[in-house]
C-alpha positions in Angstrom: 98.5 106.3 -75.9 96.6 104.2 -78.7 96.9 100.7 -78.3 96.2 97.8 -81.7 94.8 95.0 -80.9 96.9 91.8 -81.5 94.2 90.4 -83.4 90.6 90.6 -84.6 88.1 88.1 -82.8 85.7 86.5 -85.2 82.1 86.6 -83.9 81.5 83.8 -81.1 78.1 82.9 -82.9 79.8 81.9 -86.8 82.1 78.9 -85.1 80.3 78.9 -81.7 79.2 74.6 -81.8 80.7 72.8 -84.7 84.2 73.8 -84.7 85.3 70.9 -86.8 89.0 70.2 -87.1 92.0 68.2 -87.8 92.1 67.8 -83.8 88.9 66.4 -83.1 88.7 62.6 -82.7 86.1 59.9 -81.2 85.7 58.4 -78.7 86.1 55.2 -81.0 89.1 55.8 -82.0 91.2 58.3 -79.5 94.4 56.3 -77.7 95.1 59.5 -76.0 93.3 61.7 -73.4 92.5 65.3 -75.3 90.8 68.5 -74.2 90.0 69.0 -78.2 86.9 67.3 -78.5 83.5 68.1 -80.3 81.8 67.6 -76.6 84.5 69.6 -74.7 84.3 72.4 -77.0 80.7 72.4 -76.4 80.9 72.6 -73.1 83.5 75.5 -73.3 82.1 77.4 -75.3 78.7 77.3 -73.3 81.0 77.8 -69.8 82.2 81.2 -71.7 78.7 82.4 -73.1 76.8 81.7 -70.3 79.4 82.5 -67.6 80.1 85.8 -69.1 76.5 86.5 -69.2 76.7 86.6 -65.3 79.7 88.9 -65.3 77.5 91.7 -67.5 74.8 91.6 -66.1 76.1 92.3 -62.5 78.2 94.6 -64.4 75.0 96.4 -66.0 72.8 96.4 -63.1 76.0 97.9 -60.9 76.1 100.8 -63.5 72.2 101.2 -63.9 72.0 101.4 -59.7 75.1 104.3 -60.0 73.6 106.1 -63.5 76.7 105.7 -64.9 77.9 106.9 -68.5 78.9 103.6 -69.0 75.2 101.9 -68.1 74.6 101.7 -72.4 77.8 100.3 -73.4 77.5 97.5 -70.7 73.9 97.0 -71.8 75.1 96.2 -75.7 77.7 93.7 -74.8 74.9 92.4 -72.5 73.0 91.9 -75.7 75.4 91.1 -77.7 75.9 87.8 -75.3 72.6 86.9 -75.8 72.7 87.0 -79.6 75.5 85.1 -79.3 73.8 82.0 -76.7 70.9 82.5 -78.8 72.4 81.4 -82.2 74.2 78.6 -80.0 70.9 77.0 -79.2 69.4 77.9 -83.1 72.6 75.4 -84.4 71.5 72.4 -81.6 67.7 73.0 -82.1 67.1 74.7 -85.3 66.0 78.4 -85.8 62.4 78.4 -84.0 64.0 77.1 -80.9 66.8 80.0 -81.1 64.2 82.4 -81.5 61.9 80.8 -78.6 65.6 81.2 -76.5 66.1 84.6 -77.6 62.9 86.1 -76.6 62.3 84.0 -73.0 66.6 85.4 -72.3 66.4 88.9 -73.1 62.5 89.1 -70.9 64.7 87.6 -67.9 67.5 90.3 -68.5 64.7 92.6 -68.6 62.8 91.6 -65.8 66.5 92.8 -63.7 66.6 96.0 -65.6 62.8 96.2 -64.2 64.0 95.5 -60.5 67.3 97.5 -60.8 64.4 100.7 -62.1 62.1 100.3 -58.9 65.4 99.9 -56.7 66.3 103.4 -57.6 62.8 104.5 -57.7 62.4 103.2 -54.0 59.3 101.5 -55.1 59.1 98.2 -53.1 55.6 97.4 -55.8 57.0 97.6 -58.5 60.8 95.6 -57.0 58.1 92.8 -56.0 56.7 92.6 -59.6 59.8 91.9 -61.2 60.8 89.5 -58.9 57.4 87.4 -59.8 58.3 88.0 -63.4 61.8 86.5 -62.8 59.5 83.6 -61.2 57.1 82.8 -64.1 60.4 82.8 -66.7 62.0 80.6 -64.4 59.0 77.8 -64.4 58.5 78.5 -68.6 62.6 78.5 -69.3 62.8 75.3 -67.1 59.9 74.0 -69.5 61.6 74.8 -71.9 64.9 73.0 -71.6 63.7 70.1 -70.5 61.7 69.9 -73.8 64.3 70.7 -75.7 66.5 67.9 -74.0 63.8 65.4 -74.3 63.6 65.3 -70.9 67.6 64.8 -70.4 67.1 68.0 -68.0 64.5 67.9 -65.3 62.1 71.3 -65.6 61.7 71.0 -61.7 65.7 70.8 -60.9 66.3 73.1 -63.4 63.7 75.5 -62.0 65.6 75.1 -58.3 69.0 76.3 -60.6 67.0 79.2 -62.0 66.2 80.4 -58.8 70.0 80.4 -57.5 71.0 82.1 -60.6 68.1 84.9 -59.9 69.3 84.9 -56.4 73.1 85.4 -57.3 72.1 88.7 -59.2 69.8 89.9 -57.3 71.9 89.2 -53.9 74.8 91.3 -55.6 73.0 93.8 -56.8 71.3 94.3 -53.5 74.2 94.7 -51.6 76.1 96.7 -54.0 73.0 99.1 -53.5 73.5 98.6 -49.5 77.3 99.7 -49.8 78.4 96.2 -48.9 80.9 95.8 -51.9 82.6 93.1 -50.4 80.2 90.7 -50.8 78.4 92.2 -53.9 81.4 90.9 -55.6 81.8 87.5 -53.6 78.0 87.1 -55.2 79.6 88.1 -58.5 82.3 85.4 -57.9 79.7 82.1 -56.9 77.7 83.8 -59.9 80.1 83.1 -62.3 80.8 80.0 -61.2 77.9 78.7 -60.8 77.7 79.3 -65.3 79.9 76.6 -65.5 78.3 74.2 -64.1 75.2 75.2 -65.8 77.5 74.9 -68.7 78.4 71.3 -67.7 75.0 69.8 -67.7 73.5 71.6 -70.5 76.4 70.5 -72.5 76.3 66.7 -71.1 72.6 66.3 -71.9 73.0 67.7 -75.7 75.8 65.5 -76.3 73.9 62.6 -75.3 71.0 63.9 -77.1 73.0 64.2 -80.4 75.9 61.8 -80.0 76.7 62.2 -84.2 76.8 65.7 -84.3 79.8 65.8 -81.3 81.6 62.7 -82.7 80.1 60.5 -80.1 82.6 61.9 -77.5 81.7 63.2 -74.1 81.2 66.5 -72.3 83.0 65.4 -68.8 85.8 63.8 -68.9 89.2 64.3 -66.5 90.9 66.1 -69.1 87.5 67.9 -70.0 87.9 69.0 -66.5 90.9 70.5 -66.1 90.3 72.5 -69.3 86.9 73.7 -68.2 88.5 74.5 -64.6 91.1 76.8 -65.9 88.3 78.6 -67.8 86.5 79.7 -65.0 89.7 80.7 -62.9 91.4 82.2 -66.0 88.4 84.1 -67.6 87.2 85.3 -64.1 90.8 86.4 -63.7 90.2 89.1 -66.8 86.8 89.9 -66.3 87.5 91.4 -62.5 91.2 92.7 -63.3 88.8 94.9 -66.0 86.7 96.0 -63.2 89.2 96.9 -60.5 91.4 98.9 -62.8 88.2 100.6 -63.9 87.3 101.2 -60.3 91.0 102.5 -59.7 90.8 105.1 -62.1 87.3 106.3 -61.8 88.0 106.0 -58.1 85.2 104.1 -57.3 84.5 103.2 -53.6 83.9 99.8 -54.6 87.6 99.8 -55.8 89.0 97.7 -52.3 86.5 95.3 -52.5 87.1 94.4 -56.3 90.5 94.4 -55.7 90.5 91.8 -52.6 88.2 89.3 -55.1 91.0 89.3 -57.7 93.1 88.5 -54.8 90.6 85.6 -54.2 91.1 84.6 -57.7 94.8 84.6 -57.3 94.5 83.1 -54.1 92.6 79.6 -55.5 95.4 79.3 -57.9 98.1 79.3 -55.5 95.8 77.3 -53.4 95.3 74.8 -56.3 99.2 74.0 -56.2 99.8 74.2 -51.9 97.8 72.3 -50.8 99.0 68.9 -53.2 103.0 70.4 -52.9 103.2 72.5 -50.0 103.4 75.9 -49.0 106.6 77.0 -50.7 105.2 75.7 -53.9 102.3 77.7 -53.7 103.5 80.6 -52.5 106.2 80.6 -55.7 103.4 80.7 -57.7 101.4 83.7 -56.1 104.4 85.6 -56.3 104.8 85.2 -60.3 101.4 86.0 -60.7 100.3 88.5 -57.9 103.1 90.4 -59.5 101.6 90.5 -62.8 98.5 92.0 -61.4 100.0 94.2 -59.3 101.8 95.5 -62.5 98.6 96.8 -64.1 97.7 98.2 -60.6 100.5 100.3 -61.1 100.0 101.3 -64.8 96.7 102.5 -63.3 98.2 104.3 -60.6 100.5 106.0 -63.4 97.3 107.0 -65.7 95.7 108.6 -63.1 98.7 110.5 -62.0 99.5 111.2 -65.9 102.6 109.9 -65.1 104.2 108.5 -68.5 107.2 107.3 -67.5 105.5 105.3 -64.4 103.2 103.7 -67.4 106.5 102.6 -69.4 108.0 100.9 -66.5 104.6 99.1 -65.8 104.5 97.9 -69.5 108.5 96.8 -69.1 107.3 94.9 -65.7 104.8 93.2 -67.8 106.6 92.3 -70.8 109.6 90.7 -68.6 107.2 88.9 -66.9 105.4 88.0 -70.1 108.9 86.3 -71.2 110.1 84.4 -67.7 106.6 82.9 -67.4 106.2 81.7 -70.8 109.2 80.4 -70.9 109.1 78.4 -67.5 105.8 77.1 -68.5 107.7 75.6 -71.7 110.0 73.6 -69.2 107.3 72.7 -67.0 105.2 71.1 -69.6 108.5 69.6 -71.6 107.7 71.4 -74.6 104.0 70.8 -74.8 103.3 74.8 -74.6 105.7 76.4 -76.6 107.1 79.3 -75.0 106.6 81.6 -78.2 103.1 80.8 -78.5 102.6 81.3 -74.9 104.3 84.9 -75.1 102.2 85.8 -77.8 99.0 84.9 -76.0 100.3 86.9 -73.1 101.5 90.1 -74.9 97.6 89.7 -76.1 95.9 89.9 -72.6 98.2 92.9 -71.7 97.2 94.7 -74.8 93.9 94.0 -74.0 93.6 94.8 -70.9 95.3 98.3 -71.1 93.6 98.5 -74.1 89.9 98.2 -72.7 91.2 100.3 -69.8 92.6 102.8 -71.6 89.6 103.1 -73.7 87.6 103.6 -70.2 90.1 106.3 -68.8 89.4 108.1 -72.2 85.2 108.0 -72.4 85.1 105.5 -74.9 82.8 103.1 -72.7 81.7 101.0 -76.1 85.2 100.2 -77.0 86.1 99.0 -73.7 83.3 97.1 -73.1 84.1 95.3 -76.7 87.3 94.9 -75.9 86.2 93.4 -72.2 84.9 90.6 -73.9 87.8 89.9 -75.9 89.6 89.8 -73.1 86.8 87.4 -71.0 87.0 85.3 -74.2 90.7 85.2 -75.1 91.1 83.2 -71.8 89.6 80.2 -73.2 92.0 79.9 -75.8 95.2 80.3 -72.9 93.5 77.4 -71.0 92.9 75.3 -74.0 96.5 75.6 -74.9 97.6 74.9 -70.9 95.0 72.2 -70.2 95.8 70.8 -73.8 99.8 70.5 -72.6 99.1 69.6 -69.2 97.0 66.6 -70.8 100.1 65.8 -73.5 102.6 65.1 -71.4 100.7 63.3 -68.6 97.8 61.3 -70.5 97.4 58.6 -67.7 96.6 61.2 -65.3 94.1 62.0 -67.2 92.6 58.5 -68.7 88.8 58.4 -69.7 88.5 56.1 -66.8 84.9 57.6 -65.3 81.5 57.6 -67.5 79.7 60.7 -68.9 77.3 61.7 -66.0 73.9 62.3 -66.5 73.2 65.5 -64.3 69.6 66.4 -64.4 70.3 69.8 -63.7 73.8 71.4 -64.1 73.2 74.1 -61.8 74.9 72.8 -58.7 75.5 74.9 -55.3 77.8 77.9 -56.1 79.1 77.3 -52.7 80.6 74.2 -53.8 83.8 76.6 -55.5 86.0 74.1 -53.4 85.0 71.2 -55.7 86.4 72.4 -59.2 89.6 73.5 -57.6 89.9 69.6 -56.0 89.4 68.5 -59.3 91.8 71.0 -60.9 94.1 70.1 -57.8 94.4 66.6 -59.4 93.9 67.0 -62.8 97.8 69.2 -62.4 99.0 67.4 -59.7 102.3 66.7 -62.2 102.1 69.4 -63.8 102.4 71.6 -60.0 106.0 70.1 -59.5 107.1 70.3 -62.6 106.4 74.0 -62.7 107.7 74.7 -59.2 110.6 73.0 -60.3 110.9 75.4 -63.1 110.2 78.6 -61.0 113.0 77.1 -58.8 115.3 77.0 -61.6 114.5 80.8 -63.1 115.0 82.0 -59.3 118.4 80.1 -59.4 119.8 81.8 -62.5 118.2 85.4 -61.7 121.0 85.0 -58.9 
């Protein structure tokens, strides 16, 4: 079964920064909260880069350690990320610093290839060496930034940041090599995570640095918040559904264990909504959207058994979902997300999801690794138009009542996952009733 995409993505790198519109106002001048600033986007757009970067390269050094067919394709998106952060810093700092970036990125990507090599070679020398490698980038990138921020970022806090990030990898990596999935891919999780708050600082210091170029609006703000929060659930939401349905149908033995994360993931949503409204609340929620998931389990299931019919009714589950929650999600927000545009984004993320899987199931590892990172990146656009709603119709929950913090590293403790879903908790506090409400109501009439 071939699959069109619902749309082409234009390169991240041509409107990565200055994505100047009609929606973008300053601080000067904006009555009402927005997630559509210059400084938001920023920080968004630096969440996704450098948070997807994570997600490869544990990706990539899982495939290296199994010699995998797919091991290449994973590398180019790899690199393709990095071309893409690269010409992010080239249109802050001009094209020397974007090269300076480029060259001091890829060596640290390198420098895992190098220790993912000796693993597999058993040579503890040679594992040792690339560790110090990952050492010495860490103290020069650290340099680096803080230069570049004009000392907005701290080399030495950054440097402590640098080594959580190293550790992250290599912690899931090694234990993916031990045959401990579970916790290879609760690494993978705080790994991810951890990119966005990397994102947040980075972005805080160069809008402080540049106030012009960002329309002297901020990086961190309530509303800023919520929209960066529902990029890292959302995104991570995509970039491990990719990897458990290809575990499922390459039968992976790392299949359970990337399974139960996604369950994780689901599990912080419903969470997110339970524990401001109450069990029932948050348990109406999972249900909606644990059944989504479990409806590309089963297309899985039904590729593997070449069961055609089993696929149709999969793709039927998905698209009556696609309608019911769209269309509740209008109600909840009063009209702030239109229920057509919603569908459309939904219908989207189905088609690329089966489409990247069934690129996979068919050898074509570079298309599905392409289409991956559509899929990583078309999440950011869903929680633009959420957060963006969410925000509309409840601006005093989301007043620019707190100042622009001046992190001097944005690399807090990726154990501290609890702390963006408080945040998100409050951001949608409204928002959670509203949308139980409408759940209630769509149970009501199903009856």
């Amino acid at each position: 079964m071939n699959w069109k995409k619902a749309m082409i993505v234009a390169p991240m790198s041509a409107t990565l920064l200055f994505t100047a519109n009609g929606g973008i106002v300053s601080a000067d001048t904006m009555e009402k909260p927005t997630v559509e600033t210059a400084a938001v986007d920023l920080r968004s757009n630096l969440g996704q880069l450098l948070s997807e970067h994570a997600y490869l390269a544990i990706e990539t050094m899982r495939n290296g350690a199994a010699g995998s067919e797919d091991f290449e394709a994973s590398s180019a998106v790899l690199t393709a990320n990095t071309e893409d952060l690269s010409a992010a810093i080239e249109s802050v700092y001009g094209k020397e610093a974007g090269q300076a970036f480029k060259k001091m990125w890829s060596e640290h990507i390198g420098y895992f290839v190098d220790y993912v090599k000796a693993t597999g070679n058993e040579d503890e020398d040679a594992k040792q060496k690339a560790l110090d490698e990952l050492s010495e980038y860490r103290a020069d990138f650290s340099q680096f930034l803080e230069n570049a921020t004009e000392e907005r970022l701290e080399a030495d806090a950054l440097a402590e940041g640098l080594q959580q990030h190293v550790n992250q990898l290599i912690g899931a990596f090694n234990s993916y090599v031990d045959g401990d999935y579970q916790q290879a891919y609760e690494q993978e999780r705080k790994a991810i995570n951890h990119m966005h708050m990397v994102a947040k600082g980075l972005s805080t210091a160069i809008t402080d640095q540049f106030p012009d170029k960002f329309n002297n609006t901020m990086a961190v703000t309530p509303a800023g918040d919520l929209r960066a929060d529902l990029n890292y659930l959302l995104s991570e939401h995509a970039g491990i559904a990719i990897s458990a349905m290809q575990n499922g149908i390459s039968e992976a033995p790392e299949f359970d264990a990337s399974a139960k994360v996604l369950g994780q993931n689901t599990e912080d949503l419903s969470k997110a909504i339970a524990s401001v409204y109450g069990d029932e609340a948050g348990e109406a929620f999972k249900k909606m959207w644990s059944e989504h998931v479990g409806y590309f389990v089963d297309y899985v299931n039904a590729t593997a058994n070449e069961d055609e019919e089993a696929q149709k009714e999969a793709l039927t589950n998905l698209e009556n979902y696609r309608e019911d929650f769209s269309m509740f999600m209008e109600k909840a927000t009063e009209g702030n997300v239109s229920a057509d545009m919603l569908a459309k984004g939904l219908q989207q993320h189905v088609d690329q999801l089966i489409g990247s899987f069934e690129s996979y199931a068919d050898g074509n590892y570079d298309e599905a690794f392409t289409t991956a990172r559509e899929a990583y990146g078309h999440m950011y656009g869903a929680s633009k138009m959420l957060s963006s709603g969410i925000v509309m119709q409840f601006p005093d929950k989301f007043a620019n009542d707190m100042p622009s913090d001046m992190p001097k590293t944005g690399f807090a403790p990726a154990e501290e996952n609890n702390d963006m879903l408080i945040a998100w908790m409050v951001g949608i506090s409204v928002f959670g009733l509203a949308a139980f409400a409408a759940i209630r109501k769509f149970r009501t009439n199903e009856k």
